[in-house]
N, CA, C and O atoms as a CHARMM CRD file, in Angstrom:
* protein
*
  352
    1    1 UNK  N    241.29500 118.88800 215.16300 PROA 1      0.00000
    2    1 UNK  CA   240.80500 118.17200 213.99200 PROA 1      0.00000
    3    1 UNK  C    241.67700 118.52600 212.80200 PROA 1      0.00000
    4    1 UNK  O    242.10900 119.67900 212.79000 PROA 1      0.00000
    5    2 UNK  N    241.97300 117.80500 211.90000 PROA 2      0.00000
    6    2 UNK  CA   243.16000 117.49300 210.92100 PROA 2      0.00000
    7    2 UNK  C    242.71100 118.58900 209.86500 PROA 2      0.00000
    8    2 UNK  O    243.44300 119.37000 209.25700 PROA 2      0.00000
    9    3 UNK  N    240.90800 118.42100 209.77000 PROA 3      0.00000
   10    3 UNK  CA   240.44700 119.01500 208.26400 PROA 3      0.00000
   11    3 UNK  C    240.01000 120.50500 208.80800 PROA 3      0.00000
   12    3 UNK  O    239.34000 121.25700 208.10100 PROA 3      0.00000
   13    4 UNK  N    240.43300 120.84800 210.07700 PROA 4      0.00000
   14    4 UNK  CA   240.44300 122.59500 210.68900 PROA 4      0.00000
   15    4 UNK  C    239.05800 122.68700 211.17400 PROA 4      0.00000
   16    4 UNK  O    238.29800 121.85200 211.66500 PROA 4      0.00000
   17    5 UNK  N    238.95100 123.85300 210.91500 PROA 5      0.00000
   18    5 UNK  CA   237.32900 124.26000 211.67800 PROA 5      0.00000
   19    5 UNK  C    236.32700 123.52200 211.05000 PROA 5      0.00000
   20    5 UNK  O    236.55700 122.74900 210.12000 PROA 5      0.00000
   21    6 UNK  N    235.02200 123.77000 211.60900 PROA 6      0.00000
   22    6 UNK  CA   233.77700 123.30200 210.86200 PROA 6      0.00000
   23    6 UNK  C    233.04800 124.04700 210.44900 PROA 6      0.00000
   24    6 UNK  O    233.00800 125.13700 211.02000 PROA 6      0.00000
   25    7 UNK  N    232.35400 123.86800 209.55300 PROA 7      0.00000
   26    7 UNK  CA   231.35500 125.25500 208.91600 PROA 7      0.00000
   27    7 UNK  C    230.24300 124.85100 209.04700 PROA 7      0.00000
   28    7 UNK  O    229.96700 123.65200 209.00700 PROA 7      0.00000
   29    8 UNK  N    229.37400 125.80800 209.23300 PROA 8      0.00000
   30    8 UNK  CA   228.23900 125.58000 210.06200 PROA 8      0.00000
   31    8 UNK  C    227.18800 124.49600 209.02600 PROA 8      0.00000
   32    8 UNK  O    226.28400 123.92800 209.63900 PROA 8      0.00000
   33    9 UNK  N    227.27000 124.29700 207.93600 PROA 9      0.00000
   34    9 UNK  CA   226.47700 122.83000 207.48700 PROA 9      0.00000
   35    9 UNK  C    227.26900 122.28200 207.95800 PROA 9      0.00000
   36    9 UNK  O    226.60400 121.24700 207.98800 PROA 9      0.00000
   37   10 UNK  N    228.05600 122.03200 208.34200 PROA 10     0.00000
   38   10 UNK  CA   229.41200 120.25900 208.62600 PROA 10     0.00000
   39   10 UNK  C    229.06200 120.54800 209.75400 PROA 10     0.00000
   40   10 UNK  O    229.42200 119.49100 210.27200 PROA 10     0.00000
   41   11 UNK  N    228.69000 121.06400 210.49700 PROA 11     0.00000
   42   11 UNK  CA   228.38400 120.40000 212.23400 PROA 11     0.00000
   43   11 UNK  C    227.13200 119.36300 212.53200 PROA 11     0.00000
   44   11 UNK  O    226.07800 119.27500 211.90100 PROA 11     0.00000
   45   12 UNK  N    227.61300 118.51900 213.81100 PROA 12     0.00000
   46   12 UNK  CA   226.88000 117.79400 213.67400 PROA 12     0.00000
   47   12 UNK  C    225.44700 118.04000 214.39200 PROA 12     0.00000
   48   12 UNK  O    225.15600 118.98300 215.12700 PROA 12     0.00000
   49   13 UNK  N    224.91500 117.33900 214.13500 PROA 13     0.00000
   50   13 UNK  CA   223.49600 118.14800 214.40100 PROA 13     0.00000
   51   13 UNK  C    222.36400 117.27100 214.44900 PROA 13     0.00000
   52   13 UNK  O    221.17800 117.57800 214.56900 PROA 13     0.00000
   53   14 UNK  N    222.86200 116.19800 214.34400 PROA 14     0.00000
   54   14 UNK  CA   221.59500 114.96900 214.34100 PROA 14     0.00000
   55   14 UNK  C    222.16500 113.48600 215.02200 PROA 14     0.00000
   56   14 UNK  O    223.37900 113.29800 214.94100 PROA 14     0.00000
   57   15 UNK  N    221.58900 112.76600 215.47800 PROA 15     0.00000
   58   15 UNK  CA   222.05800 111.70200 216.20400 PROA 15     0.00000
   59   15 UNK  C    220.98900 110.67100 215.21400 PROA 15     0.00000
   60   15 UNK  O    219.93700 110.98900 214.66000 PROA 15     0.00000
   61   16 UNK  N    221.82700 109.09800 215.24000 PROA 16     0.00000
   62   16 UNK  CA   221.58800 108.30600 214.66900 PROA 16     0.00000
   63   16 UNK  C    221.41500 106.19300 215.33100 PROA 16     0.00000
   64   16 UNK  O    221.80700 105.11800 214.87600 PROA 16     0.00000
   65   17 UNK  N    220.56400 106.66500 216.65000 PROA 17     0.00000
   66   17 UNK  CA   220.24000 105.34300 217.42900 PROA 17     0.00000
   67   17 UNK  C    219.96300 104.58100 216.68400 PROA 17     0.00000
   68   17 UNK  O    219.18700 104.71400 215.73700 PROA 17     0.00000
   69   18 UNK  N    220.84400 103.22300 217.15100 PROA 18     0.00000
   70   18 UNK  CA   220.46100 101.78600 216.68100 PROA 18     0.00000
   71   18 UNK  C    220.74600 100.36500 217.94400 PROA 18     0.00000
   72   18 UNK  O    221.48600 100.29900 218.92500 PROA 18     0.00000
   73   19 UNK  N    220.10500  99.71700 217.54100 PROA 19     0.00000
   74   19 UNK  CA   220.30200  98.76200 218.36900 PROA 19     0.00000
   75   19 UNK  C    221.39700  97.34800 217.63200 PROA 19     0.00000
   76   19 UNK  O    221.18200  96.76100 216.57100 PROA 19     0.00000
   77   20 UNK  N    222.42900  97.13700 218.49800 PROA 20     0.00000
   78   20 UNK  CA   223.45000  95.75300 217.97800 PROA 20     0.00000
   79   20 UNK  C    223.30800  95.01000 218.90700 PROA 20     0.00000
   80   20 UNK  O    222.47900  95.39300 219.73300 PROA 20     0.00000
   81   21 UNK  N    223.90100  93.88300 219.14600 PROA 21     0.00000
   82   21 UNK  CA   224.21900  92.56800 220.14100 PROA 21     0.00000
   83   21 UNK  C    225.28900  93.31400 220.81400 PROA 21     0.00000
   84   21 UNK  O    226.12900  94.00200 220.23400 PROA 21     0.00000
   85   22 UNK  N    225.21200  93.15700 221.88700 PROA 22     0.00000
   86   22 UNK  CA   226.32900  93.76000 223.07000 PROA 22     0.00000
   87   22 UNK  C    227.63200  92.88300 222.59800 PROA 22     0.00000
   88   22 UNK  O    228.63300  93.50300 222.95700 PROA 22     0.00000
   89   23 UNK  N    227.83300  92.19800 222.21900 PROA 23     0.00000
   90   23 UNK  CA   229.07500  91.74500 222.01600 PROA 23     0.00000
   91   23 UNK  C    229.42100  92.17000 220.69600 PROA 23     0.00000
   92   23 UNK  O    230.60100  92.35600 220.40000 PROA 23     0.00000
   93   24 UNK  N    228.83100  92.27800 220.17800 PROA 24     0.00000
   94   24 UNK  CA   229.48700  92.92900 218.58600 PROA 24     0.00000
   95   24 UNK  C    229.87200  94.74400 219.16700 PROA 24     0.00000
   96   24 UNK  O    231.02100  95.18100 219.23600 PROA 24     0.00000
   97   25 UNK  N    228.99600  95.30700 219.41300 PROA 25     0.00000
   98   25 UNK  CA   229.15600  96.46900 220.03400 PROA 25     0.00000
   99   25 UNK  C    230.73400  96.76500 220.68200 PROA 25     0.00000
  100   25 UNK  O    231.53300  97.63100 220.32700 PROA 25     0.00000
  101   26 UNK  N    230.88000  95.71800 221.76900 PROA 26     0.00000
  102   26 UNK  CA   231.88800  95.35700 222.60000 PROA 26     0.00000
  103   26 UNK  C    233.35300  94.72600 221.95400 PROA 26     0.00000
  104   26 UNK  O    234.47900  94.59400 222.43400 PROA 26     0.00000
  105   27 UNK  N    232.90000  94.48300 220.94500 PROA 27     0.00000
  106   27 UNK  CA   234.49700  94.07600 219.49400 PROA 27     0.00000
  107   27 UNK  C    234.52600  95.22300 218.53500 PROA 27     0.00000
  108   27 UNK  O    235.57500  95.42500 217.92400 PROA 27     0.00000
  109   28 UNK  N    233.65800  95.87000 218.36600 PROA 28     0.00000
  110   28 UNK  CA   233.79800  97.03100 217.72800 PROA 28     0.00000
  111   28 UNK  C    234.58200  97.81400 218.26800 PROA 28     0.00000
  112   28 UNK  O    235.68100  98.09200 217.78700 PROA 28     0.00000
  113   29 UNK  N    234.11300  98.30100 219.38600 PROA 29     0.00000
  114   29 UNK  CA   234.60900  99.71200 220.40100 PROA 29     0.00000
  115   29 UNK  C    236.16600  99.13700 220.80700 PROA 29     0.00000
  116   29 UNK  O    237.01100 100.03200 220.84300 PROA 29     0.00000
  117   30 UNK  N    236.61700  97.87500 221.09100 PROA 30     0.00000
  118   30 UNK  CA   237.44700  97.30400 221.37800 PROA 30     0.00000
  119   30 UNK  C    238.79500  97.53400 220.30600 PROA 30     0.00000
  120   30 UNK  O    239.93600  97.87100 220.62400 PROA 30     0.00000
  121   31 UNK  N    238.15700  97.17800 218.67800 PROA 31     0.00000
  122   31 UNK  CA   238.58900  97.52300 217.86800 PROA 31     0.00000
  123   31 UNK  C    239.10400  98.71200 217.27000 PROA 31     0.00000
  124   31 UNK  O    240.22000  98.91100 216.79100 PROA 31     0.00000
  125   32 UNK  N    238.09900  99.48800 217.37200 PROA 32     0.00000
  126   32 UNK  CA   238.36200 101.01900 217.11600 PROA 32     0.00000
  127   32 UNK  C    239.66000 101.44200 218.22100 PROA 32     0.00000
  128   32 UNK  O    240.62300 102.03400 217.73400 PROA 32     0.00000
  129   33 UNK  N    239.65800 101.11400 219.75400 PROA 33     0.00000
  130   33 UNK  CA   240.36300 101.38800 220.67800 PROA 33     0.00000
  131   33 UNK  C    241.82700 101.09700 219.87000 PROA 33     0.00000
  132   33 UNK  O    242.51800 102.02200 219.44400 PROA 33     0.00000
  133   34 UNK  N    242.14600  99.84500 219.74200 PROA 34     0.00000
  134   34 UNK  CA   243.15100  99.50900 218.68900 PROA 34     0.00000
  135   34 UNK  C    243.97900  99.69300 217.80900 PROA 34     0.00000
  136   34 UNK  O    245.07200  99.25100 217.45300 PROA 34     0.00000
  137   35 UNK  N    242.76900 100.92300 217.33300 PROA 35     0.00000
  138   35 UNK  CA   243.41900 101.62800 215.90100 PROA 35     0.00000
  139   35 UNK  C    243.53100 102.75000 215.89400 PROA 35     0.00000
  140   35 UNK  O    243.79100 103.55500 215.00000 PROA 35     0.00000
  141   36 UNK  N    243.21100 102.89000 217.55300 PROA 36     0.00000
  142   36 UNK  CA   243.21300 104.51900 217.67800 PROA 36     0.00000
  143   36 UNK  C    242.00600 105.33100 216.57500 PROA 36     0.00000
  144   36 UNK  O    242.19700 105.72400 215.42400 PROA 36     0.00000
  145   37 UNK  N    240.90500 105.38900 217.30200 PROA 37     0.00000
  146   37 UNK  CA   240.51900 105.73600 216.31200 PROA 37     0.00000
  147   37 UNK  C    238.84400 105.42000 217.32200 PROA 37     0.00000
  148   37 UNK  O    238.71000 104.54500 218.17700 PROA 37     0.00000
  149   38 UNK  N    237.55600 106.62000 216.78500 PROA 38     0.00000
  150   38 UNK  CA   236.55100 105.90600 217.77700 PROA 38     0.00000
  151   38 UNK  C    235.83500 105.21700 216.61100 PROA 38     0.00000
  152   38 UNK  O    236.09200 105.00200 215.42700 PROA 38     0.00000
  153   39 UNK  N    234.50400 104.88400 217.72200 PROA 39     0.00000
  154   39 UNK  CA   233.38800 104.20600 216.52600 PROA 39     0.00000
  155   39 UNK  C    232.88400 105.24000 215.81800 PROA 39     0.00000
  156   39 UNK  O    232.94200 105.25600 214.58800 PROA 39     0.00000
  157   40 UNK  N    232.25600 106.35100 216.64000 PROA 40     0.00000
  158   40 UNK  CA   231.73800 107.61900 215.66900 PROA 40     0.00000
  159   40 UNK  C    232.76000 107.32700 214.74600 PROA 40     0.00000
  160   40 UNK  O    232.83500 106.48600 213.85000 PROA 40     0.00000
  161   41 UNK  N    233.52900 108.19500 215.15000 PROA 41     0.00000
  162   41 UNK  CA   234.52100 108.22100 213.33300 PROA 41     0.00000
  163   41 UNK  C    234.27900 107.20000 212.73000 PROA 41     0.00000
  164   41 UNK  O    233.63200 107.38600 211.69900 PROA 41     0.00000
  165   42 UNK  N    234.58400 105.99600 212.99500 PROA 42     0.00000
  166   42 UNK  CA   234.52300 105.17600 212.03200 PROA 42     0.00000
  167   42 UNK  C    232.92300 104.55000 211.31100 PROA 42     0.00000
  168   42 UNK  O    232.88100 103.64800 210.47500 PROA 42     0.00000
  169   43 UNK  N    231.92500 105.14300 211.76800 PROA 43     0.00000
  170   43 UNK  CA   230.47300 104.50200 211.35700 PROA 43     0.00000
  171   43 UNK  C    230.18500 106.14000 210.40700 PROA 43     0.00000
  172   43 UNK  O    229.65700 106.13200 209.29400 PROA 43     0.00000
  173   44 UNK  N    230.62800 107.38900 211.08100 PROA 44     0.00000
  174   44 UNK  CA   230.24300 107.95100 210.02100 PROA 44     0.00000
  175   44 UNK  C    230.93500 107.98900 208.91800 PROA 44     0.00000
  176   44 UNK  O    230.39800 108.58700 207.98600 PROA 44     0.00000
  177   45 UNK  N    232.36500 107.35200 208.67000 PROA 45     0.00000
  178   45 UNK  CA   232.97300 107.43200 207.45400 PROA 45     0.00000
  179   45 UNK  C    232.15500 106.20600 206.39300 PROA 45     0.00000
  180   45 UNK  O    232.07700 106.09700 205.17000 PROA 45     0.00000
  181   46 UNK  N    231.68800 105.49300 207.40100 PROA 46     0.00000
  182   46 UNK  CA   231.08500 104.34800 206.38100 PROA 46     0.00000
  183   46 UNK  C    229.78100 105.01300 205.86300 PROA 46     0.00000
  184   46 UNK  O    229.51900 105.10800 204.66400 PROA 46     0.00000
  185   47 UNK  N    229.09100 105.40500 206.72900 PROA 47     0.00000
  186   47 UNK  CA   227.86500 106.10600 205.99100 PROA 47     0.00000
  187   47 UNK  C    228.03400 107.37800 204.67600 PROA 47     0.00000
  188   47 UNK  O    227.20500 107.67600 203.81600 PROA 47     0.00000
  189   48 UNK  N    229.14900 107.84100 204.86800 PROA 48     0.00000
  190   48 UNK  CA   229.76000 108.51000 203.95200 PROA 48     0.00000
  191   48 UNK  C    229.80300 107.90700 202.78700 PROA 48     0.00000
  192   48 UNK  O    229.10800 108.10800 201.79100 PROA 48     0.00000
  193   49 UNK  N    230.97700 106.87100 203.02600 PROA 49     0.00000
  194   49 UNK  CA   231.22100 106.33100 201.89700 PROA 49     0.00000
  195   49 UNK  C    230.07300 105.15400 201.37800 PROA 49     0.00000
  196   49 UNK  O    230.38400 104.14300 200.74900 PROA 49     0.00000
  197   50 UNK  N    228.77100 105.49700 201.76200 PROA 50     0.00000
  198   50 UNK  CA   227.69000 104.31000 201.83200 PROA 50     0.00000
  199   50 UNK  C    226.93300 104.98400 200.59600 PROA 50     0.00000
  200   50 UNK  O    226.38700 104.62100 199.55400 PROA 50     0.00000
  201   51 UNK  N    227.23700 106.32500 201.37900 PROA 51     0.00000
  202   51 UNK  CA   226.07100 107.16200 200.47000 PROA 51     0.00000
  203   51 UNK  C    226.83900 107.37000 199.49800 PROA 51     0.00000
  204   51 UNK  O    225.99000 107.51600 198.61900 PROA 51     0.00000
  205   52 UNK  N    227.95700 107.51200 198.91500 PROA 52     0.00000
  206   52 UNK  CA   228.54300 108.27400 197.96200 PROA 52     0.00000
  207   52 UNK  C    228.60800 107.19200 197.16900 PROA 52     0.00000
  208   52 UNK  O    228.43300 107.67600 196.05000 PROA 52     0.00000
  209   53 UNK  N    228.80700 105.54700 196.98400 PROA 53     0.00000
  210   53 UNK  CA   228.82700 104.88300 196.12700 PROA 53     0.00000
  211   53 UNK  C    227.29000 104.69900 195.62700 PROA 53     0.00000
  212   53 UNK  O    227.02300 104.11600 194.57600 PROA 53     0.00000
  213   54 UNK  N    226.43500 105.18400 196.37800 PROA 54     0.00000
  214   54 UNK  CA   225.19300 105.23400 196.09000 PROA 54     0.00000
  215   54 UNK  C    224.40400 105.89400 195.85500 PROA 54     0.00000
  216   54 UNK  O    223.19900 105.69300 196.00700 PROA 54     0.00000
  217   55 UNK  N    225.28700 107.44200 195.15000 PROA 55     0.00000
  218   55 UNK  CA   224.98700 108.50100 194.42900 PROA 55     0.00000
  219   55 UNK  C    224.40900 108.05200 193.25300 PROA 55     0.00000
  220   55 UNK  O    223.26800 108.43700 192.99600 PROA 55     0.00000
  221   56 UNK  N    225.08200 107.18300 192.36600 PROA 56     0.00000
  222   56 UNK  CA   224.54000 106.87000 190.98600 PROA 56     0.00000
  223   56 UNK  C    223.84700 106.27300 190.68000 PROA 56     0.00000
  224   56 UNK  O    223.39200 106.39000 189.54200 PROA 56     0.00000
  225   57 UNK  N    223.59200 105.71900 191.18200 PROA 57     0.00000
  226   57 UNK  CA   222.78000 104.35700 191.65500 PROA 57     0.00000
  227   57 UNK  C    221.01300 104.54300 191.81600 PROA 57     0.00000
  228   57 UNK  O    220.22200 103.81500 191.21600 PROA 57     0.00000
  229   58 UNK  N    220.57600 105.73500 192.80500 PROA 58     0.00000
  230   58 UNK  CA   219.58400 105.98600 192.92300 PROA 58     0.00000
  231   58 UNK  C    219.16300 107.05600 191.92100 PROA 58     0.00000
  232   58 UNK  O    219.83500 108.05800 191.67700 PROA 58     0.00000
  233   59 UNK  N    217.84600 106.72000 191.29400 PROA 59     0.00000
  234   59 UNK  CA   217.45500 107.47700 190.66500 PROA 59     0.00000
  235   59 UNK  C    216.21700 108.33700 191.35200 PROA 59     0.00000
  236   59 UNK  O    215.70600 107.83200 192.35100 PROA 59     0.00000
  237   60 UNK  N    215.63800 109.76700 190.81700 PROA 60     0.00000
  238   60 UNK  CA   214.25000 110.66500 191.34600 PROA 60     0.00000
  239   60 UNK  C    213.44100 109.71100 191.04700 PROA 60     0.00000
  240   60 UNK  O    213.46000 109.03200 190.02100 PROA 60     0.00000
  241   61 UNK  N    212.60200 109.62800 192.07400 PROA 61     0.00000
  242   61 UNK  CA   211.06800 109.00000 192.11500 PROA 61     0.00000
  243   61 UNK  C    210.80100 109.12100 190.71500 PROA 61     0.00000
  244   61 UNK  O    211.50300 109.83500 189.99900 PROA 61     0.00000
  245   62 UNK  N    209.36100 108.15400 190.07600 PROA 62     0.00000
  246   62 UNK  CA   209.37500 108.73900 188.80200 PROA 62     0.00000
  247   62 UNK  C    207.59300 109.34900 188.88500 PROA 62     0.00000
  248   62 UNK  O    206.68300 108.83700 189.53700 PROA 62     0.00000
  249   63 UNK  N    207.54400 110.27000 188.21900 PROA 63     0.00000
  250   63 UNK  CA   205.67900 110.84700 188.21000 PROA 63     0.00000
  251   63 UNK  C    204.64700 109.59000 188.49800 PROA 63     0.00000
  252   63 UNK  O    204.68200 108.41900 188.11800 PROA 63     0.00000
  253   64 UNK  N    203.79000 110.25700 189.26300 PROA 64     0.00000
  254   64 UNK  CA   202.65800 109.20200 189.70300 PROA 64     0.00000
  255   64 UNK  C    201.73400 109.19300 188.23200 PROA 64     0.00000
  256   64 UNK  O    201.16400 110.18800 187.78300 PROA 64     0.00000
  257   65 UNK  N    201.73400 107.56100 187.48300 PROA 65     0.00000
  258   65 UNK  CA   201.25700 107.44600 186.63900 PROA 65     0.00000
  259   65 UNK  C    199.86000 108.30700 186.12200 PROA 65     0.00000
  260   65 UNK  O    198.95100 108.51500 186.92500 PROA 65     0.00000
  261   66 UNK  N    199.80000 108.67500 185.02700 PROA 66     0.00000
  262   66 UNK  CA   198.41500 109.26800 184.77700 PROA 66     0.00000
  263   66 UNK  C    197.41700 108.85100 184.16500 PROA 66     0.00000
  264   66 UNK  O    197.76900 108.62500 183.00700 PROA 66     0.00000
  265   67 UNK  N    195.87400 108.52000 184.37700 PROA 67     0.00000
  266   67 UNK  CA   195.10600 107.68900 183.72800 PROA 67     0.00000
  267   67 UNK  C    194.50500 108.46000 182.56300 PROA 67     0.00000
  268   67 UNK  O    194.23100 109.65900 182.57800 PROA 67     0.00000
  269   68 UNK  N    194.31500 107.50800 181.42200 PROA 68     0.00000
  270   68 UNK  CA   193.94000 108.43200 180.23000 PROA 68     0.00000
  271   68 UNK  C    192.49300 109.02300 180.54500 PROA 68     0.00000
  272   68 UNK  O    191.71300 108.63100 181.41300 PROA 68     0.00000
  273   69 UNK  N    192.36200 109.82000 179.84500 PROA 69     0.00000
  274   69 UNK  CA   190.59900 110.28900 179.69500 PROA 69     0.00000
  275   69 UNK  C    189.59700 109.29700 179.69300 PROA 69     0.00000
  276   69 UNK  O    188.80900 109.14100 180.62600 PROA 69     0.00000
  277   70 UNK  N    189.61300 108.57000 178.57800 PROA 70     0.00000
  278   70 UNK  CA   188.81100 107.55900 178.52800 PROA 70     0.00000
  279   70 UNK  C    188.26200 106.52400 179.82500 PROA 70     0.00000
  280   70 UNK  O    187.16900 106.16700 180.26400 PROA 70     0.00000
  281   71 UNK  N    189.48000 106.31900 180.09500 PROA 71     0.00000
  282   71 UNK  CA   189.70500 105.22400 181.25000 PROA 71     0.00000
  283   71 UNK  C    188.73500 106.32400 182.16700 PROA 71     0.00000
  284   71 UNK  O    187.50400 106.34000 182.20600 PROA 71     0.00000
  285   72 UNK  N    189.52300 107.07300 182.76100 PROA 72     0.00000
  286   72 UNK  CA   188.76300 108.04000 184.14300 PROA 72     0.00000
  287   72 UNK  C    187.36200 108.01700 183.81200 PROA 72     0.00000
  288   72 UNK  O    186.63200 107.85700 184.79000 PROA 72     0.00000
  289   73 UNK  N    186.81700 108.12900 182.75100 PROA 73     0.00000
  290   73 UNK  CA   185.66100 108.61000 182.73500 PROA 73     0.00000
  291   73 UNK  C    184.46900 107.22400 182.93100 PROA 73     0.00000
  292   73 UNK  O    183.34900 107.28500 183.43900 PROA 73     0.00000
  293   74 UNK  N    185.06600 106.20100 182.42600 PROA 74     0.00000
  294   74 UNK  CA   184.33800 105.23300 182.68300 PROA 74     0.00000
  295   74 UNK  C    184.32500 105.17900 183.73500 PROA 74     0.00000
  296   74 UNK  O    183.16400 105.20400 184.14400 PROA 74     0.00000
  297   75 UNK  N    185.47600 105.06900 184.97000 PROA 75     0.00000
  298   75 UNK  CA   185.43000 104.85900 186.12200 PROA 75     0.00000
  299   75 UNK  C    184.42400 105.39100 186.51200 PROA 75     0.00000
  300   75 UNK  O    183.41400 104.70800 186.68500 PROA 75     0.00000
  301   76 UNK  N    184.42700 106.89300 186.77900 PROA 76     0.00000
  302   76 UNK  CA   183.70000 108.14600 187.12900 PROA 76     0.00000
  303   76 UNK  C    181.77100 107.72600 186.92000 PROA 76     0.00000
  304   76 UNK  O    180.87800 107.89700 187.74900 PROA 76     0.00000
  305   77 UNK  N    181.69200 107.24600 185.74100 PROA 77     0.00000
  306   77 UNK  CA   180.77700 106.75000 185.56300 PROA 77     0.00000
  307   77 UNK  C    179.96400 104.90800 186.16500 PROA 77     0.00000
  308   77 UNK  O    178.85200 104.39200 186.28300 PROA 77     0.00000
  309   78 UNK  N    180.84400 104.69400 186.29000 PROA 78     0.00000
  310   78 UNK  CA   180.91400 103.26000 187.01600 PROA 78     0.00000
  311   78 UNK  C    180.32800 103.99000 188.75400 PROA 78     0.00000
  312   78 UNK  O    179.35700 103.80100 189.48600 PROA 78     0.00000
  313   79 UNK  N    181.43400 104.76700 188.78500 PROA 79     0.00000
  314   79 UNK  CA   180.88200 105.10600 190.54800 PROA 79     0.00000
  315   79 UNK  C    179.41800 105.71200 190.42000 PROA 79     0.00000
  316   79 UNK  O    178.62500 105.45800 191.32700 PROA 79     0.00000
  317   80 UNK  N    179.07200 106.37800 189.51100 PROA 80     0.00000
  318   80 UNK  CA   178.04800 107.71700 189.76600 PROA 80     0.00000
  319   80 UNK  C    176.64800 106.21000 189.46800 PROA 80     0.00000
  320   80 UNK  O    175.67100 106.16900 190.21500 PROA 80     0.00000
  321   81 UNK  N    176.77600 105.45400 188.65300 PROA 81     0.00000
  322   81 UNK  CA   175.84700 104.38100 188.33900 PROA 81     0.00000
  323   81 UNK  C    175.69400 103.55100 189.80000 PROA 81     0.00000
  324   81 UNK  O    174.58000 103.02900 189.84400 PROA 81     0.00000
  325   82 UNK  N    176.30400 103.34500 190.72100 PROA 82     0.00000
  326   82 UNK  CA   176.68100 102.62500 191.91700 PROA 82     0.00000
  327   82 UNK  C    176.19500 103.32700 192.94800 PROA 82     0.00000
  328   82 UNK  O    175.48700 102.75800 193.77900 PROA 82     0.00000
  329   83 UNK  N    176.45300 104.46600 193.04000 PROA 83     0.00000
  330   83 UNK  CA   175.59500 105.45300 193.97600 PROA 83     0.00000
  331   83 UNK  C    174.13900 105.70000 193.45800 PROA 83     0.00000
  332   83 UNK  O    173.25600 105.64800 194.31400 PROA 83     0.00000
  333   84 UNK  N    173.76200 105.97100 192.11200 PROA 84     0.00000
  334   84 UNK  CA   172.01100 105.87500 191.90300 PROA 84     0.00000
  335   84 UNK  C    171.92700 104.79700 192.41900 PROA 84     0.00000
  336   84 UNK  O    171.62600 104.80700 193.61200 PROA 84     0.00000
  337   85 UNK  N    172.14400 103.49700 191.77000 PROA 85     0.00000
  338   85 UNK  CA   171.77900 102.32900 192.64800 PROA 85     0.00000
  339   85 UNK  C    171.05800 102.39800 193.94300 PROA 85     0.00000
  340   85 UNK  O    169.97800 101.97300 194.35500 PROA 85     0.00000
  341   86 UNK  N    172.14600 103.15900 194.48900 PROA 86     0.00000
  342   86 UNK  CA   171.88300 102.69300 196.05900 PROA 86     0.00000
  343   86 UNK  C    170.66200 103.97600 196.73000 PROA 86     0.00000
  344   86 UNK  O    170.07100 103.90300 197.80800 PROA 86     0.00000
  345   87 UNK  N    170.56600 105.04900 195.73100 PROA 87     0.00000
  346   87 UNK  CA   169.77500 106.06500 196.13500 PROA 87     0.00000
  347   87 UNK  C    168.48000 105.32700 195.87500 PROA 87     0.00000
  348   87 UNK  O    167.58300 105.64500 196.65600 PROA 87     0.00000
  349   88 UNK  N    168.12900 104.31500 194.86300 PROA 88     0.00000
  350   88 UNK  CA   166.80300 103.83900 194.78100 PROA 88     0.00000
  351   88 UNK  C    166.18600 102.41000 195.40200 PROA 88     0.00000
  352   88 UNK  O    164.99700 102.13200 195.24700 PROA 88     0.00000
């Protein structure tokens, strides 16, 4: 390998099944043969470069909205009125 040893995060360590049309599959692998070069290599460089243009892009989840006081309490009260109800 060109880039030397691997360090133990860079090994691979997970597999990534999918299903294609046998003939696309079959022009791929054909292709890669071509260029010298396999499909692994070439699907994980794309996922590489999939994720890395799509570093900036994604932002952190954002906080699960919070309901004011007011609001909750009516609710709270809405339920507790709904359950006497049904106790009588």
């Amino acid at each position: 390998m060109a880039d030397g040893p691997l360090n133990k995060k860079d090994r691979k360590d997970s597999q990534l099944i999918l299903r294609i049309n046998g003939k696309e599959r079959d022009d791929f692998i054909a292709l890669c043969e071509a260029l010298d070069t396999s499909a692994a290599r070439e699907i994980r460089a794309f996922i590489r470069g999939f994720v890395k243009s799509h570093e900036t892009q994604a932002s952190p989840p954002s906080p699960a909205p919070t309901i004011p006081n007011d609001i909750a309490e009516t609710q709270e009260k809405k339920r507790k009125a709904k359950r006497d109800k049904k106790r009588k």
